[in-house]
C-alpha positions in Angstrom: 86.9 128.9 113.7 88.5 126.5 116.3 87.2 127.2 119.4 91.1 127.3 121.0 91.9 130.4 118.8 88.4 132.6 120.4 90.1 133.2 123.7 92.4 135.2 121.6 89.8 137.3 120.6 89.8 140.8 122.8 86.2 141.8 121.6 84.1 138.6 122.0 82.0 137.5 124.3 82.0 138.6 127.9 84.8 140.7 127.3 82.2 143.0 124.9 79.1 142.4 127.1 81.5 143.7 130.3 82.8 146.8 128.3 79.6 148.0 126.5 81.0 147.6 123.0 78.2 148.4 120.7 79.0 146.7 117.7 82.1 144.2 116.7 82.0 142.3 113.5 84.3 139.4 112.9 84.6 138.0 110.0 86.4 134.4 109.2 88.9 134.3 106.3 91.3 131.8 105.1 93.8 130.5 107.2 91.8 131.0 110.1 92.8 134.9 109.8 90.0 137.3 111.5 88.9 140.6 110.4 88.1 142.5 113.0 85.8 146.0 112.8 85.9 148.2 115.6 82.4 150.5 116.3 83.3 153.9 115.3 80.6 156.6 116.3 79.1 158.3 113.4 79.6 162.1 114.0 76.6 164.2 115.1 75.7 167.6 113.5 75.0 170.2 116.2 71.4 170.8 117.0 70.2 174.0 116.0 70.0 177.1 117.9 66.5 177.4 119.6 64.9 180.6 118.5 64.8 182.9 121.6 64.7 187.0 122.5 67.4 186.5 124.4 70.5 188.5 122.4 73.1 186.3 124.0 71.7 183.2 123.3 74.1 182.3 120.1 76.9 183.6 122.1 76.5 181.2 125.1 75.8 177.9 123.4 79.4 178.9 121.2 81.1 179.3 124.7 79.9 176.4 125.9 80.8 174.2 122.9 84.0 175.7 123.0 85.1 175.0 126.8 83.5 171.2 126.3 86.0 170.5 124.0 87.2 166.8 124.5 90.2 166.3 125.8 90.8 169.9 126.8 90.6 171.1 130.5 89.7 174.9 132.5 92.8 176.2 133.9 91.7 178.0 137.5 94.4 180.9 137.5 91.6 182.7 140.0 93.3 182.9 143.0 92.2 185.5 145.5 95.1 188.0 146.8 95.3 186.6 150.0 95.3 182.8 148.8 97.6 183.3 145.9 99.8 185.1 148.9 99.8 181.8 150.8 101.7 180.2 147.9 104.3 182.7 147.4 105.1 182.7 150.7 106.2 179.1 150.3 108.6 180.3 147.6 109.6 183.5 149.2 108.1 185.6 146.9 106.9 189.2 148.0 102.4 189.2 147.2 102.5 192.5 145.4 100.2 193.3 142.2 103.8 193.5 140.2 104.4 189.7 141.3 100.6 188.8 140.4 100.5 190.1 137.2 104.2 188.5 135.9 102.9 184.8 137.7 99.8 184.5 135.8 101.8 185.9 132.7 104.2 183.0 133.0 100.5 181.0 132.9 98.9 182.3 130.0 102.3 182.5 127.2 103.0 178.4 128.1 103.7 177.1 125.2 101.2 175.0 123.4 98.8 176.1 126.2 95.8 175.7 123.6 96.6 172.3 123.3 95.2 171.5 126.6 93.4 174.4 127.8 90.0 175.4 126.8 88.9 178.5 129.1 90.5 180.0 132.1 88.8 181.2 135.2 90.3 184.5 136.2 90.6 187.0 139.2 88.8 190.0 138.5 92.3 192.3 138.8 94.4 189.9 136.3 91.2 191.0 133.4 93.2 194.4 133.6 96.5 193.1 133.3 99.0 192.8 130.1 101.4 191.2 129.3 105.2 193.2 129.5 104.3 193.2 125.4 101.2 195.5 126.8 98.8 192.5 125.5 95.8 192.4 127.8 95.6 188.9 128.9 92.1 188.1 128.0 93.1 189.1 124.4 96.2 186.8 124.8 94.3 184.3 125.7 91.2 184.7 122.8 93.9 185.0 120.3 94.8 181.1 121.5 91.3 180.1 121.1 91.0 180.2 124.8 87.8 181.3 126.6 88.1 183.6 129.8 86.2 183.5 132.9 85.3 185.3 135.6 85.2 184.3 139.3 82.4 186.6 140.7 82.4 185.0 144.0 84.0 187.1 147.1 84.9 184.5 149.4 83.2 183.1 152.4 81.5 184.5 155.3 80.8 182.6 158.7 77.1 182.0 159.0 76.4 183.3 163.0 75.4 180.6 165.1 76.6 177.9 162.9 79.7 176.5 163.9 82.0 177.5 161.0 79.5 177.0 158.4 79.6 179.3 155.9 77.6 181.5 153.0 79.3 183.4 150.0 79.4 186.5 149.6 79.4 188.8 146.2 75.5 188.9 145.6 75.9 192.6 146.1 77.5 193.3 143.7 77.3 190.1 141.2 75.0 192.2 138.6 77.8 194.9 137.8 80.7 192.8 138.0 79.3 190.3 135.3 78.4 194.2 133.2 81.8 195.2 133.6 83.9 191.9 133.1 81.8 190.8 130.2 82.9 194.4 128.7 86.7 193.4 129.4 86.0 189.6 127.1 85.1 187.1 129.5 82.3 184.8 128.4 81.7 182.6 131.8 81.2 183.1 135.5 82.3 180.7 138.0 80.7 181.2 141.7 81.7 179.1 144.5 80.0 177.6 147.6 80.9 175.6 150.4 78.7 173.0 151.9 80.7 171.4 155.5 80.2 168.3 156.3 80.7 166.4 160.2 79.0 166.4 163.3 75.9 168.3 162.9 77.0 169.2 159.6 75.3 170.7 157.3 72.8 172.3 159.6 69.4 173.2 157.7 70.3 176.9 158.2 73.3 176.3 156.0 71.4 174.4 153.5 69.2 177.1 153.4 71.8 179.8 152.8 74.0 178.0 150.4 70.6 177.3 148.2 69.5 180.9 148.2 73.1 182.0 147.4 72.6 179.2 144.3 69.2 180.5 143.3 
């Protein structure tokens, strides 16, 4: 092949070595005409489920191969009633539970939302909710293909003597909201912390707080 024509050759040389292409094959023909093979990556059977007493074993690994579907994203419609007030007020909109309940409707019957959206993170008052059909929304949403979440987190708590550092609360009560939302459908839990950083920032006792909240 003349060595004029390589430059025109996306795939060769330091092009490949800079990109991580794992395999190219080019082939001269006739005419100087180039066949060129792209890597495809062979597809990988699932590894088996581990045997285990735990009865929700099966259960979780199918959640979690569902909401790592590729090229899908977690929609977080789990706005707290105060925050979720914050953005109404922007748009004049009165927060009342009526209001909540036909936003987050508005959310979950988008068109095509399985197309993009895997699972949904959800305030624990909109796992009560219906639709004005009288669908409950975590059945809308399983009836897409969509998993629903939970956020079991309560929100944060200053941490005295630590200059606005803060823990989260909800371990109080973590154990009977997972009981009583996994009753309702949802299949994951989101919990948030907060870790500040600056001056100072994060103090040990912070660290300390945030980690046992983790564990």
């Amino acid at each position: 092949m003349p060595e004029e024509y390589r430059k025109f050759i996306p795939y060769s040389g330091k092009f490949a070595k800079k990109h991580k292409i794992k395999k190219v094959e080019v082939t001269p023909v006739q005419d100087e005409e180039e066949k060129v093979e792209e890597y495809v990556e062979p597809v990988k059977e699932l590894a088996p489920v581990p045997k285990s007493g735990n009865p929700f074993l099966k259960e979780l690994i199918a959640t979690a191969r569902k909401m790592s579907t590729p090229g899908k994203g977690i929609l977080a419609a789990d706005e707290s009633t105060g925050t979720i007030g914050k953005r109404f007020n922007m748009i004049n909109v009165e927060n009342n539970e009526e209001n909540r309940r036909v936003y987050r409707e508005l959310l979950f019957t988008t068109e095509g939302l399985e197309k993009y959206v895997c699972g949904v993170i959800m305030f624990e008052e909109s796992t009560q909710h219906a639709t004005k059909d009288g669908v409950n929304f975590i059945k809308l949403l399983n009836s897409k293909g969509i998993v629903a979440g939970i956020k079991v987190d309560k929100g944060q708590a200053p941490i005295p003597g630590c200059d606005g550092e803060t823990f989260t609360k909800g371990l109080d009560d973590l154990t009977d909201m997972c009981k009583r939302t996994y009753a309702r459908g949802c299949r994951f839990a989101k919990w948030r912390s907060v870790i500040k950083f600056g001056e100072g920032k994060p103090s040990k006792k912070a660290i300390r707080e945030v980690a046992y909240g983790l564990a």
